[in-house]
N, C-alpha and C positions, 0 to 999 in steps of 0.2 A: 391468610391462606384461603380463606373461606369466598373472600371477595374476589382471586384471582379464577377460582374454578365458574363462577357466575358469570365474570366477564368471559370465559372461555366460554362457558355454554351460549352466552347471547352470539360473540360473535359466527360459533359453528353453527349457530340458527340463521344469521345474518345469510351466509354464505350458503349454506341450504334454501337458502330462500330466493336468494338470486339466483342461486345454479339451476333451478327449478321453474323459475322466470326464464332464462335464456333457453331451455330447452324446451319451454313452448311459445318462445316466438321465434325460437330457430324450425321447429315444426310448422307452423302457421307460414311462413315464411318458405320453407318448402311446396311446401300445397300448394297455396293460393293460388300460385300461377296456372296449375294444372287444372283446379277447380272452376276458375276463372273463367276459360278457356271453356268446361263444358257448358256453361250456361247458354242458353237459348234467349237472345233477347229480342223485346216484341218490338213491333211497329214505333213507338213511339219512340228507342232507344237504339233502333239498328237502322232505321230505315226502310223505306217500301215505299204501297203505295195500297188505297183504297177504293174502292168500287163497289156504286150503289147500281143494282140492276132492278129493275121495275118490268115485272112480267105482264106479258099484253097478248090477249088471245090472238090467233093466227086470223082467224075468220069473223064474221061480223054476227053478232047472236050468240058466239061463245061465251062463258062464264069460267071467271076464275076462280079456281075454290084452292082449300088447304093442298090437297093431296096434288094439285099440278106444281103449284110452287116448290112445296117441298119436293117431286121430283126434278125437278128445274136447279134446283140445290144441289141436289144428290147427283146429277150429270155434270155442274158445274167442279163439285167436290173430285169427281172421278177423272176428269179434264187435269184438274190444278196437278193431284196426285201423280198422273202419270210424267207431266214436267219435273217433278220431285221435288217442289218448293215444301222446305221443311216447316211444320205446322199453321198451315193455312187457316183461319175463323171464318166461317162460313157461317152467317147469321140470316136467319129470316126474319122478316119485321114487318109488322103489321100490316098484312095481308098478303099483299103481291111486291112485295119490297126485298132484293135479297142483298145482301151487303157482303162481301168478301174482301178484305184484309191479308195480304200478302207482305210478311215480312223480311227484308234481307232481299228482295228480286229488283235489279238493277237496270232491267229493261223491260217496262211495264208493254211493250206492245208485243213481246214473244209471249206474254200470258195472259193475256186475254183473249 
């Protein structure tokens, strides 16, 4: 008697145990797709296109310092923004070097 109530308890564990399995990867299995979906992916896994810009004074005797480049950036940045390419890298790089990263945009001469 004793050994049938054991097997009953293991098997109602068994069965708790899977029902409990299916209903989270019947969940995970609902999401995914929609989670899927909102992720944002970069350059390297959606596609784009990249651009190194090299800032060069207008005139001859100009000097280029931080604060031109980094405006040079920030007009670039407000450029990209206004075509609505969603999260643009806009990188500065040592000195007068500005690199911009456009992911997801399929016609690289309507953005630049």
């Amino acid at each position: 008697m004793r050994g049938r109530r054991n097997e009953k308890k293991k098997f109602s564990r068994i069965i708790a145990f899977l029902s409990l399995v299916v209903i989270i990867l019947t969940s995970i299995g609902l999401t995914s797709k929609s989670n899927a979906e909102k992720v944002n992916l970069g350059l390297d896994l959606q596609g784009g296109f990249e651009v190194l810009y090299q800032v060069e004074p207008l005139k001859e005797g100009q000097t280029i310092d931080e604060a031109a480049v980094k405006a040079t950036a920030d007009t670039i940045s407000r450029r990209i923004n206004i075509l609505g390419v969603s999260e643009p890298v806009i990188t500065v790089e040592s000195g007068n070097r500005i690199r911009v990263e456009l992911a997801g945009v399929k016609r690289p001469r309507n953005s630049s």
